[in-house]
PASEBA-1860 file (N, C-alpha, C; in nm, 3 decimals):
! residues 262
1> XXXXXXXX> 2.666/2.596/-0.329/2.573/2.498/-0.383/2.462/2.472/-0.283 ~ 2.355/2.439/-0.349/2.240/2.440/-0.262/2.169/2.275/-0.294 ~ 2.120/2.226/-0.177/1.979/2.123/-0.237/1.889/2.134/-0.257 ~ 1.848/2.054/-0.352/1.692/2.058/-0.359/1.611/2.051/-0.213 ~ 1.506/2.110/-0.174/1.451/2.048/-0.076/1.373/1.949/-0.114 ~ 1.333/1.806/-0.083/1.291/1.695/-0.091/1.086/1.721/-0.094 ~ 1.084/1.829/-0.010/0.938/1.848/0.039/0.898/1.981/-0.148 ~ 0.996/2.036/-0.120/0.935/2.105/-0.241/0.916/2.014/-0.339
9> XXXXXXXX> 1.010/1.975/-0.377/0.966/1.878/-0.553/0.894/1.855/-0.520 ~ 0.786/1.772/-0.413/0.716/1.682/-0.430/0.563/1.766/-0.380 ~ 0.518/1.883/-0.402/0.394/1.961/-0.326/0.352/1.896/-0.395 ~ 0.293/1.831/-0.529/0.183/1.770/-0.546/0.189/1.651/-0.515 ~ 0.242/1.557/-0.499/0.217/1.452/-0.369/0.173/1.458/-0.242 ~ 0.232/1.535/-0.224/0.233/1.548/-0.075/0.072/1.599/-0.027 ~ 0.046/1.758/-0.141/-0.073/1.768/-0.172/-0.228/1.681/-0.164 ~ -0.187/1.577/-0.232/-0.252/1.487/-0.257/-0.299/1.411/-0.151
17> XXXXXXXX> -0.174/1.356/-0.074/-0.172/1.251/0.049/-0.256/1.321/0.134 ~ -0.256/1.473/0.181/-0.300/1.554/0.270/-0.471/1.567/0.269 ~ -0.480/1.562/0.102/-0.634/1.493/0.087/-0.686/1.396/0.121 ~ -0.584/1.286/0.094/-0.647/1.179/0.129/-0.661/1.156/0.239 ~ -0.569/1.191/0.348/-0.579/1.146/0.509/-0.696/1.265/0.604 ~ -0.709/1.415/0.503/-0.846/1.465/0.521/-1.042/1.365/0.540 ~ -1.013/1.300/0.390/-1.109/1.267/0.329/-1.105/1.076/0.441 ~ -1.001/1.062/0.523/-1.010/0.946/0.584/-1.074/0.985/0.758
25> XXXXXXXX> -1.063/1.082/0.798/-1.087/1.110/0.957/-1.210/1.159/0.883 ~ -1.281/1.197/0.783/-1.387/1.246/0.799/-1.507/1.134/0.774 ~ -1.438/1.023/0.734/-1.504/0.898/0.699/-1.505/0.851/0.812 ~ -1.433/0.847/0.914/-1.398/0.786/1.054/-1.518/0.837/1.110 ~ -1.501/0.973/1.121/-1.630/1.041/1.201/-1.745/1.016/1.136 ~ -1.782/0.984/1.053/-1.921/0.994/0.941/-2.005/0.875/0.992 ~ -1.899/0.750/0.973/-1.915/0.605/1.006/-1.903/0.590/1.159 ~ -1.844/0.671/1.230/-1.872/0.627/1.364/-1.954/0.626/1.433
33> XXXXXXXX> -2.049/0.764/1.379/-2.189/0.798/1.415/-2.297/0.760/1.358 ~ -2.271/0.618/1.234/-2.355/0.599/1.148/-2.417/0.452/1.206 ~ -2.292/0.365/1.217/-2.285/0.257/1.229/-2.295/0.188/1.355 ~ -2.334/0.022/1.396/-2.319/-0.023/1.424/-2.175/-0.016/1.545 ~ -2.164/0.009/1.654/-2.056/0.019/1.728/-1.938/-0.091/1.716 ~ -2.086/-0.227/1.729/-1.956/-0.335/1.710/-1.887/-0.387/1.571 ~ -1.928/-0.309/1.520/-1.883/-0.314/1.367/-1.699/-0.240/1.311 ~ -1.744/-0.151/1.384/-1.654/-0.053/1.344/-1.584/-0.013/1.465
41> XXXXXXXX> -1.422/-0.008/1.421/-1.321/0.072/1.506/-1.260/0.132/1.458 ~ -1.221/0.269/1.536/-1.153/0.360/1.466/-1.028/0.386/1.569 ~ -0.864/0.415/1.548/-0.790/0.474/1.675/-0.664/0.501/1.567 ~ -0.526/0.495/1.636/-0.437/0.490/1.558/-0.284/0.475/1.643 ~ -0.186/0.462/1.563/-0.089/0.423/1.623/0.056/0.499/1.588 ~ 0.118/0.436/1.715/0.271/0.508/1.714/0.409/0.341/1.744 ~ 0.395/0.347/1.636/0.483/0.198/1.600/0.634/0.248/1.610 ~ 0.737/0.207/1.677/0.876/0.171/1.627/0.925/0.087/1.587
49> XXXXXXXX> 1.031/0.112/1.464/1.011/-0.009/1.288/1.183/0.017/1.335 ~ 1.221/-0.163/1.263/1.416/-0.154/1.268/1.365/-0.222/1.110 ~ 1.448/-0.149/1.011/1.445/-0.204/0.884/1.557/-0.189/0.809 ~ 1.609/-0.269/0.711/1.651/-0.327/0.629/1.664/-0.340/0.483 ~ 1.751/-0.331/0.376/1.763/-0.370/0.285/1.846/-0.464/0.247 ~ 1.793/-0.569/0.117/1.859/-0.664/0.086/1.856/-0.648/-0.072 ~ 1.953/-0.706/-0.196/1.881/-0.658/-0.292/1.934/-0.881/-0.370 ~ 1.879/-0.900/-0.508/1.921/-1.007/-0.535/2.038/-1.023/-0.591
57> XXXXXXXX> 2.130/-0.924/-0.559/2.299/-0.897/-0.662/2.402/-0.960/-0.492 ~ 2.486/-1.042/-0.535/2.534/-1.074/-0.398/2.668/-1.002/-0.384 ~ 2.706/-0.933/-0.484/2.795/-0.818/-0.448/2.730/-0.659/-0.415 ~ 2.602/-0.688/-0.429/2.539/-0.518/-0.343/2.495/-0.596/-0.225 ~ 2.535/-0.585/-0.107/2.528/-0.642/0.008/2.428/-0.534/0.107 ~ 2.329/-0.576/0.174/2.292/-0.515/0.291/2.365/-0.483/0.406 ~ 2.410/-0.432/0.519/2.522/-0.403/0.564/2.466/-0.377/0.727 ~ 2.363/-0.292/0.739/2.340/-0.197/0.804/2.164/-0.169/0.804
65> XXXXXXXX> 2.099/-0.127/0.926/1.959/-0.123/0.919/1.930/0.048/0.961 ~ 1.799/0.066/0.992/1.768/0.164/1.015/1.627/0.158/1.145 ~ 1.639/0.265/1.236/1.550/0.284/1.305/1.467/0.387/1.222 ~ 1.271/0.358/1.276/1.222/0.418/1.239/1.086/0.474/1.300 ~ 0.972/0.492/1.248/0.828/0.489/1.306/0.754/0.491/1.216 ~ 0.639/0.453/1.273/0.515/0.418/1.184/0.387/0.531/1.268 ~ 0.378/0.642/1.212/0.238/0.707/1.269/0.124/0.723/1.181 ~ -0.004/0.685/1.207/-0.092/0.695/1.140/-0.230/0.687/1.227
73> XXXXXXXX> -0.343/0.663/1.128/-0.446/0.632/1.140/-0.496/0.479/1.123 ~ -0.608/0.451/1.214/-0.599/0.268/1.172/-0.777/0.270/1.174 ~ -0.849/0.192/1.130/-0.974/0.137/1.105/-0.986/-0.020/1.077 ~ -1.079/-0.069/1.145/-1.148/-0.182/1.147/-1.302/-0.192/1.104 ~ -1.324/-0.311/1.029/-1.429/-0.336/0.981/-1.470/-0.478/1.006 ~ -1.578/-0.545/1.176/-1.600/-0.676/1.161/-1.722/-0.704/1.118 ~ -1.665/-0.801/1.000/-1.773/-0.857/0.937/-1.821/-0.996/1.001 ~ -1.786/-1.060/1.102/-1.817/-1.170/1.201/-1.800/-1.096/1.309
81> XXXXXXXX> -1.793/-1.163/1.421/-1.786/-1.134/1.585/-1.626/-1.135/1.567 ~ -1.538/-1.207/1.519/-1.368/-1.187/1.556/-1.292/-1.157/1.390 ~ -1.404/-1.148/1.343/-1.347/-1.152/1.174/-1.326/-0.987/1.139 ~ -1.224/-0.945/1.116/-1.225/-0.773/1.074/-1.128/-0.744/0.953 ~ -1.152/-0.642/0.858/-1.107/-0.611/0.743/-1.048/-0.531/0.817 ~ -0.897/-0.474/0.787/-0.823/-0.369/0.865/-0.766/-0.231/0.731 ~ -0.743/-0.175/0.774/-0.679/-0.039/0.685/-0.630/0.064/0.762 ~ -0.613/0.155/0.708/-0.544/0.280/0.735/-0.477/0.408/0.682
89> XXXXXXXX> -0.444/0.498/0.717/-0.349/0.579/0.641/-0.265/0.673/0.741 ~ -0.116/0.636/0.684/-0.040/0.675/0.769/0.097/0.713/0.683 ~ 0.163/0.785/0.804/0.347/0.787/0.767/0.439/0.683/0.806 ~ 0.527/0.590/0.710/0.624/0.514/0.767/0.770/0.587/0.724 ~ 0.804/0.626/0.837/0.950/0.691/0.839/1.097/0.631/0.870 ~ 1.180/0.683/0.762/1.280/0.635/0.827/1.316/0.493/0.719 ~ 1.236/0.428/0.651/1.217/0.281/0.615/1.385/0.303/0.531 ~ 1.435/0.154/0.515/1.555/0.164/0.409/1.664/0.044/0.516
97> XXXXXXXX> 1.799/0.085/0.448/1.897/0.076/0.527/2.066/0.054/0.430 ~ 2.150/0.031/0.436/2.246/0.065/0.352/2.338/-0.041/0.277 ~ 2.337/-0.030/0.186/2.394/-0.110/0.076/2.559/-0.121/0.009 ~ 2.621/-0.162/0.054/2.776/-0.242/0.023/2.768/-0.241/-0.117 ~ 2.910/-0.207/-0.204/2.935/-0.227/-0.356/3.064/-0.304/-0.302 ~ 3.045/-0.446/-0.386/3.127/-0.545/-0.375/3.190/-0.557/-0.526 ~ 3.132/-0.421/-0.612/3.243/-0.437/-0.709/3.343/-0.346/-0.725 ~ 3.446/-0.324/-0.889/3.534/-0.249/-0.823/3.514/-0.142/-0.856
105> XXXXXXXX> 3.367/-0.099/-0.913/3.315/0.012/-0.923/3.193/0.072/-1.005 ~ 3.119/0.157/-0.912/2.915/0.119/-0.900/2.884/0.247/-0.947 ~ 2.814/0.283/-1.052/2.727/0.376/-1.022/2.593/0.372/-1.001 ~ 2.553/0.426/-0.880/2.434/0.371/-0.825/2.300/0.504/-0.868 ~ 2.382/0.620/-0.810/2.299/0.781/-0.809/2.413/0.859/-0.952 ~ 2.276/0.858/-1.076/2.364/0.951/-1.176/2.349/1.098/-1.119 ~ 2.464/1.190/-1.166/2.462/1.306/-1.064/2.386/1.390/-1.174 ~ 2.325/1.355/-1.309/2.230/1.417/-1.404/2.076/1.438/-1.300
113> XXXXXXXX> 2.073/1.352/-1.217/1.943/1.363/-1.119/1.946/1.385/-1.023 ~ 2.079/1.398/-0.909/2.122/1.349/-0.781/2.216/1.488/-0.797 ~ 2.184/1.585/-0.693/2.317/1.703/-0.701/2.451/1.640/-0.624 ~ 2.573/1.594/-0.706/2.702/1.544/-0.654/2.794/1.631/-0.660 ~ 2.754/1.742/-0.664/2.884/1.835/-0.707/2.983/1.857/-0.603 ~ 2.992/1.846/-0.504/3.035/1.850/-0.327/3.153/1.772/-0.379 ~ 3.144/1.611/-0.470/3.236/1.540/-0.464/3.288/1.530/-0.625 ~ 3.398/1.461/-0.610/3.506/1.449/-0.702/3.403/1.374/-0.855
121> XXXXXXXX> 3.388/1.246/-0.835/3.289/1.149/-0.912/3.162/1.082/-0.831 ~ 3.077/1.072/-0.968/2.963/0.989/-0.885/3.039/0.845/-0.904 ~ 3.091/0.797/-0.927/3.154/0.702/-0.925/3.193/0.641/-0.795 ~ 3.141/0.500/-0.703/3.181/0.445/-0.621/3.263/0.355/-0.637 ~ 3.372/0.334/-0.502/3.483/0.234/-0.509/3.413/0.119/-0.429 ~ 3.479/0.013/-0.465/3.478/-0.110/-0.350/3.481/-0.094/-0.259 ~ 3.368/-0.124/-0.148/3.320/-0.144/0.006/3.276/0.006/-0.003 ~ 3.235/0.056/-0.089/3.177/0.219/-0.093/3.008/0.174/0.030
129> XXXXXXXX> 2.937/0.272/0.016/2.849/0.212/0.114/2.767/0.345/0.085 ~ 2.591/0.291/0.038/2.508/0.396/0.014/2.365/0.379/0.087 ~ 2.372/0.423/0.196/2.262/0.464/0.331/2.140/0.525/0.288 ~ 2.014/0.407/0.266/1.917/0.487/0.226/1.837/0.519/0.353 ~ 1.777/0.663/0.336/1.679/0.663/0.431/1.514/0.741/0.385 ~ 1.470/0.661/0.366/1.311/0.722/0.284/1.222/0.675/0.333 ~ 1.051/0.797/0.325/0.978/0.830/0.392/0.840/0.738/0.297 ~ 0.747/0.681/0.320/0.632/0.664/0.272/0.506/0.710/0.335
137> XXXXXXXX> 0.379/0.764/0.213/0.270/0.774/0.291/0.186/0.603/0.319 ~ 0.123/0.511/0.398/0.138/0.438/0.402/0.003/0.360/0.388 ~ -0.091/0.257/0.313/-0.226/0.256/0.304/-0.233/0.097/0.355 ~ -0.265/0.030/0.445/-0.212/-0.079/0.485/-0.362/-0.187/0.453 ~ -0.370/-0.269/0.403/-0.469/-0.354/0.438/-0.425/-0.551/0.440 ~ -0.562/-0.551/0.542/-0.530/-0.686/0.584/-0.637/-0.753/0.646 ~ -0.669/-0.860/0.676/-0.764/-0.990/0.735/-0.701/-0.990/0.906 ~ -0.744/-0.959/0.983/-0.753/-0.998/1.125/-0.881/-1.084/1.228
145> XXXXXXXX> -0.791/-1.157/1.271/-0.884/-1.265/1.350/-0.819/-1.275/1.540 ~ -0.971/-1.218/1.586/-0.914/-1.236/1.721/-0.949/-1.344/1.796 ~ -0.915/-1.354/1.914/-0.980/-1.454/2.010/-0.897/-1.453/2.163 ~ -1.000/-1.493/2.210/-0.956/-1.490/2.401/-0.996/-1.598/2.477 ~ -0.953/-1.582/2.620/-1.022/-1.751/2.713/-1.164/-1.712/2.704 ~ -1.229/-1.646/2.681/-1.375/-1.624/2.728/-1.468/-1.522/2.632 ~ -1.559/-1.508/2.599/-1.620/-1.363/2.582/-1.646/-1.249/2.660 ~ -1.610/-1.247/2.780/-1.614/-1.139/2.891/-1.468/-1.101/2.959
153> XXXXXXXX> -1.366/-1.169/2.883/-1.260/-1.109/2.887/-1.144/-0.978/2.836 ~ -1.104/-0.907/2.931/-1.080/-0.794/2.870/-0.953/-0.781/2.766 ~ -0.908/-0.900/2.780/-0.753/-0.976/2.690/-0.773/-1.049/2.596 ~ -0.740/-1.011/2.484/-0.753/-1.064/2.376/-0.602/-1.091/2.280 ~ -0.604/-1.206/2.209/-0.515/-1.199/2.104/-0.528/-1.183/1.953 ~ -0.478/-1.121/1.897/-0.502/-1.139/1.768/-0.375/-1.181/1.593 ~ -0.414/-1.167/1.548/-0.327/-1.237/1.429/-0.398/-1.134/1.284 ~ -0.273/-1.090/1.205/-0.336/-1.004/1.077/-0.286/-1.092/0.981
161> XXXXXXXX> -0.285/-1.116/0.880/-0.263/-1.208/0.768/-0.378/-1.233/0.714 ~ -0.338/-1.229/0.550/-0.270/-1.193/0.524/-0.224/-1.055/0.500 ~ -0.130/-0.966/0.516/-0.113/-0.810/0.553/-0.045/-0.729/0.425 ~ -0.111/-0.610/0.336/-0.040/-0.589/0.230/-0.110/-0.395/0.231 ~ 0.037/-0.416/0.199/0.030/-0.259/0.235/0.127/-0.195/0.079 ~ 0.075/-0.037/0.082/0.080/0.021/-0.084/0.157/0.192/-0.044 ~ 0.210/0.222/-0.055/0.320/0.295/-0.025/0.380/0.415/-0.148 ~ 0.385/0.503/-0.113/0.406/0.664/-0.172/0.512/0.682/-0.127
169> XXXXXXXX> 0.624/0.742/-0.201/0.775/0.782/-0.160/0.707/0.905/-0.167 ~ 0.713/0.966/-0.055/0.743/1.146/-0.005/0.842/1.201/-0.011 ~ 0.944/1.143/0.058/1.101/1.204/0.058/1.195/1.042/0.076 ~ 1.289/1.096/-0.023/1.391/1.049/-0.029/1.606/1.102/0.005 ~ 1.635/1.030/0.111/1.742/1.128/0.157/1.856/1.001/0.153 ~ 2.027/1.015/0.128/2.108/0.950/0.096/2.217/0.981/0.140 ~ 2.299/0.912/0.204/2.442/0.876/0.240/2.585/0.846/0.185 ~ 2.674/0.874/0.109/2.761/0.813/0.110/2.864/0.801/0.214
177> XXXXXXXX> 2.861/0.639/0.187/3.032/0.640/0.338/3.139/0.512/0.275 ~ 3.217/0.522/0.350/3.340/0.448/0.339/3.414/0.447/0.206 ~ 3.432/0.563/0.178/3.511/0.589/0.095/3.584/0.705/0.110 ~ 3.702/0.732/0.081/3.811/0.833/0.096/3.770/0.971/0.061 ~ 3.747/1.001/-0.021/3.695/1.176/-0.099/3.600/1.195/-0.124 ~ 3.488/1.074/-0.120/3.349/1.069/-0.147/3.208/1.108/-0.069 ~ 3.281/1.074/0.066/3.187/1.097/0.170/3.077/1.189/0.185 ~ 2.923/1.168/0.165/2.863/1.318/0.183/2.727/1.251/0.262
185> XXXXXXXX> 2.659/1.368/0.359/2.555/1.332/0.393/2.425/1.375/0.313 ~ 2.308/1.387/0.349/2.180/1.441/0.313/2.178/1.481/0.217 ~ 2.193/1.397/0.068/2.143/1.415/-0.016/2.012/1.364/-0.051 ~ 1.942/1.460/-0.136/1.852/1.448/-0.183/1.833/1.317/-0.290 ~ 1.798/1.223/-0.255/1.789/1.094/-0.414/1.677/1.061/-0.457 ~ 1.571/1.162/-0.406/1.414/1.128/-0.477/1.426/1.067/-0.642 ~ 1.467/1.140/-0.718/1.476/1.112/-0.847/1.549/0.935/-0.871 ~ 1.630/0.902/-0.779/1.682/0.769/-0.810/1.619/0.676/-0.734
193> XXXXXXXX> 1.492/0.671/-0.657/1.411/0.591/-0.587/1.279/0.560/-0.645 ~ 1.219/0.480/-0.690/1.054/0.424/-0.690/0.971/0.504/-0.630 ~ 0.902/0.521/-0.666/0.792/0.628/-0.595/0.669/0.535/-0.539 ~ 0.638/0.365/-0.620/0.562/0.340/-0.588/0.620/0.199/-0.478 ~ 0.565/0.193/-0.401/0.583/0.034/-0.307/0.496/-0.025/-0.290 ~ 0.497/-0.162/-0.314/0.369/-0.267/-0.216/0.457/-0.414/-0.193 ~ 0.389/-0.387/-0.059/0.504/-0.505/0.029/0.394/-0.616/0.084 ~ 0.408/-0.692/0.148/0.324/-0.812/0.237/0.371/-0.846/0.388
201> XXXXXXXX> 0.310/-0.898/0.436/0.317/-0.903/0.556/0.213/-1.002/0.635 ~ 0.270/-0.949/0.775/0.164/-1.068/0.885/0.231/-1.019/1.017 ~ 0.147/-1.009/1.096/0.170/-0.997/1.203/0.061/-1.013/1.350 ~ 0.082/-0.991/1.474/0.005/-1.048/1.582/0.036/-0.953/1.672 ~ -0.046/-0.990/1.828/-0.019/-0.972/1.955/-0.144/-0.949/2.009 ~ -0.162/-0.853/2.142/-0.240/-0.847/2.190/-0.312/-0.740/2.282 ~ -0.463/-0.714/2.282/-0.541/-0.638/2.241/-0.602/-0.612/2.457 ~ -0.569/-0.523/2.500/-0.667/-0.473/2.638/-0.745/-0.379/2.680
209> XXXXXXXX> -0.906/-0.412/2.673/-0.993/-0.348/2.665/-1.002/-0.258/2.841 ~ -0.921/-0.161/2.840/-0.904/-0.046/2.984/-1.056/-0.028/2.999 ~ -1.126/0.029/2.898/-1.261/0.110/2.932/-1.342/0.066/2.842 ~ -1.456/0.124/2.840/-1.528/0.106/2.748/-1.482/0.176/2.641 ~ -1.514/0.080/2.518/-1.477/0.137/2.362/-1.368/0.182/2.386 ~ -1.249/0.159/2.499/-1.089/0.224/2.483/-1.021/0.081/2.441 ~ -0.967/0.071/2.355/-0.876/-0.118/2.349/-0.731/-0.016/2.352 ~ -0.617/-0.078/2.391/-0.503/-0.129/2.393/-0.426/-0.195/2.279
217> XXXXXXXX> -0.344/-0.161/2.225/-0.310/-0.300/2.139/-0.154/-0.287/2.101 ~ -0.096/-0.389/2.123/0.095/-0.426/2.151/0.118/-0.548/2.066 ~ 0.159/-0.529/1.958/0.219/-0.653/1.869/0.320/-0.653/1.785 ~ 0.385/-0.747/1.696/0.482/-0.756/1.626/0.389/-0.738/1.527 ~ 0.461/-0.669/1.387/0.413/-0.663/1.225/0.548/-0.721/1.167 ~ 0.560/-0.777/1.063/0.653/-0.802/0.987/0.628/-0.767/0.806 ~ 0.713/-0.639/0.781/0.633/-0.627/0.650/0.756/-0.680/0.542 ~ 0.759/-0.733/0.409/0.858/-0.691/0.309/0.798/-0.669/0.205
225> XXXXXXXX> 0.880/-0.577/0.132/0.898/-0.519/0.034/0.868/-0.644/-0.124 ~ 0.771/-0.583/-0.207/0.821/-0.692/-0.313/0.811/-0.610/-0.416 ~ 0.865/-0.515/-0.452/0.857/-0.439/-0.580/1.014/-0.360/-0.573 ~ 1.098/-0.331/-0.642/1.190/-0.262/-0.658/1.189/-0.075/-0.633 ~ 1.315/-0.078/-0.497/1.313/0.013/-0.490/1.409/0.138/-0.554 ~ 1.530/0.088/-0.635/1.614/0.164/-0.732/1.603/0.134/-0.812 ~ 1.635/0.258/-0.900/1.668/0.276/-1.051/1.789/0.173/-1.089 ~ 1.772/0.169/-1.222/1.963/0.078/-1.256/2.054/0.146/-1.301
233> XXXXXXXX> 2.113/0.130/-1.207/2.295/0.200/-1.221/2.357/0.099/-1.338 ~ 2.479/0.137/-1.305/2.581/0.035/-1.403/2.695/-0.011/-1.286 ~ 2.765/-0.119/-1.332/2.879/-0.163/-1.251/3.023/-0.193/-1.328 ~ 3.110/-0.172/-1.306/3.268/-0.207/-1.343/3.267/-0.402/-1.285 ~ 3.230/-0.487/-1.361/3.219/-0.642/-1.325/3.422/-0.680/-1.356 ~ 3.471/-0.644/-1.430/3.594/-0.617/-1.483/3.693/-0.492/-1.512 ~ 3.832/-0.470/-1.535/3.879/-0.359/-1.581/3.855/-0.362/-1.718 ~ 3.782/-0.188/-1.704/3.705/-0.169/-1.824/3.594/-0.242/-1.913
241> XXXXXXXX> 3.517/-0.329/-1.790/3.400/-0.387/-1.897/3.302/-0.391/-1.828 ~ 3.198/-0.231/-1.821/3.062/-0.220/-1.737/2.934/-0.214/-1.794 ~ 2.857/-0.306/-1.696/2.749/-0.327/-1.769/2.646/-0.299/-1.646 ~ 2.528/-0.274/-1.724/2.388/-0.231/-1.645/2.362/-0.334/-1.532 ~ 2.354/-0.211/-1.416/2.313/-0.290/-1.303/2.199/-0.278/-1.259 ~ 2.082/-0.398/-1.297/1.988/-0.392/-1.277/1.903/-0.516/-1.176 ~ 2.006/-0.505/-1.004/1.949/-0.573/-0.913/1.820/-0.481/-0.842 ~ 1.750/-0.584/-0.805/1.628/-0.555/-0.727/1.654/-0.527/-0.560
249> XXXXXXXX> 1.642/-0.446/-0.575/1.677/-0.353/-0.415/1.539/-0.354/-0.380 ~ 1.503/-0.426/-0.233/1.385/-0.407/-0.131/1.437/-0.402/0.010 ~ 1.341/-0.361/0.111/1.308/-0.332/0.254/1.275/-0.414/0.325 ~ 1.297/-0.500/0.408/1.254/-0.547/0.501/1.172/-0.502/0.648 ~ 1.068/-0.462/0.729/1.048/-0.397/0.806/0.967/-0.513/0.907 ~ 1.031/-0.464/1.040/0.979/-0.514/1.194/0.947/-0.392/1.251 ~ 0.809/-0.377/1.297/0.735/-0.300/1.402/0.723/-0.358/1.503 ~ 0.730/-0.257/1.628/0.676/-0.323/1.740/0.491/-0.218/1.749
257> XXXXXX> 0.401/-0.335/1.709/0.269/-0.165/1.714/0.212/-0.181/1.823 ~ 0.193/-0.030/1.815/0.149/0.033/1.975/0.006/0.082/1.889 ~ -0.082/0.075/1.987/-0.207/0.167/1.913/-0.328/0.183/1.994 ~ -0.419/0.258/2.031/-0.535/0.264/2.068/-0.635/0.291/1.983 ~ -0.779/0.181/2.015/-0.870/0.181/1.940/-0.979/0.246/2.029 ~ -1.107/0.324/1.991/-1.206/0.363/2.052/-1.355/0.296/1.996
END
């Protein structure tokens, strides 16, 4: 038996994204040489993300998080002296984390979409446990406001809020654990995941200008999720009486961002 590869299904996405993050460095360069210096910043970043899922069913329990990264591209636009429109386009990897069945039995991944053949049933037992780990392309926008002791200081702080970012499932990859005969790694679960995300956020820290037109920048992001990230399974609530399980599964995500601006 073989898997799907995750990157094949998806060449026209992926396709797509590859345009778009083309058609964004060439806007970078276009506008950098067009514009106003103090207007515009262009750099990008290498973030490490610990994230999370929670869903609103209090027998699908969050359990477990995930390490991750955030690489991309970042742009600024000030429309005041500390006032800037922010964006970007990037990869957030890794995002997710793993989900507890607190009943006495879940189907979460139908194996009509999900290759299960490795195991006995798609059928999960109690304290079964399903480890998401999925990839987004990532389009972030937000309101940032800086400020420092002085105007000739090379230290600055800043604050993004409000922060809302729009998100492309690329790949989707899945876990089962804690269960007896069930156990499997790296499956493919694109087909049982959302393709689309948009989450909110806010976050801060602070900004050191090394050189000219080189900035520095080290802060916390805090993003969540507000759109549903699974399909609806069904659940065993009783012996022999299952009904559609249709809780709202989201992400929670903490960055620490790292980034240089020019």
């Amino acid at each position: 038996m073989t898997f799907k590869d995750p990157f094949t299904c998806n060449k026209q996405p992926l396709l797509f994204m590859k345009k778009l993050a083309l058609l964004f460095f060439f806007a970078a360069f276009l506008f950098g040489k067009t514009e106003a210096q103090q207007r515009l910043r262009f750099g990008f970043q290498t973030s490490p993300t610990w994230s999370w899922m929670r869903t609103d069913d209090r027998k699908l329990e969050g359990v477990s998080s995930n390490w991750g990264v955030k690489l991309g591209a970042l742009g600024e636009y000030y429309f005041a002296d500390n006032y800037a429109i922010t964006t970007g386009l990037g990869f957030g990897f890794n995002h997710g984390g793993t989900l507890q069945n607190g009943y006495s039995n879940w189907v979460a991944w139908n194996d009509e979409n999900t290759d299960l053949t490795e195991i006995p049933s798609d059928t999960f037992g109690l304290n079964s446990k399903l480890h998401y780990r999925l990839t987004y392309v990532e389009i972030p926008f937000a309101l940032k406001m800086r400020g420092g002791s002085n105007e000739d200081s090379r230290f600055r702080f800043y604050a993004e809020l409000p922060m809302f970012t729009l998100g492309f499932m690329t790949k989707a990859i899945g876990d089962i654990r804690g269960t007896d005969t069930q156990n499997l790694e790296d499956i493919n679960i694109r087909e049982e995941v959302k393709g689309l995300s948009l989450s909110w956020g806010l976050g801060g820290g602070i900004e050191y200008e090394f050189a000219t037109n080189a900035t520095l920048v080290a802060g916390l992001a805090f993003q969540k999720q507000f759109t549903d990230i699974t399909r609806n399974g069904s659940v065993e609530k009783t012996a022999g009486n299952w009904q559609e399980e249709n809780a709202k599964a989201t992400f929670g995500n903490l960055a620490l961002k790292l980034g240089l601006f020019f």
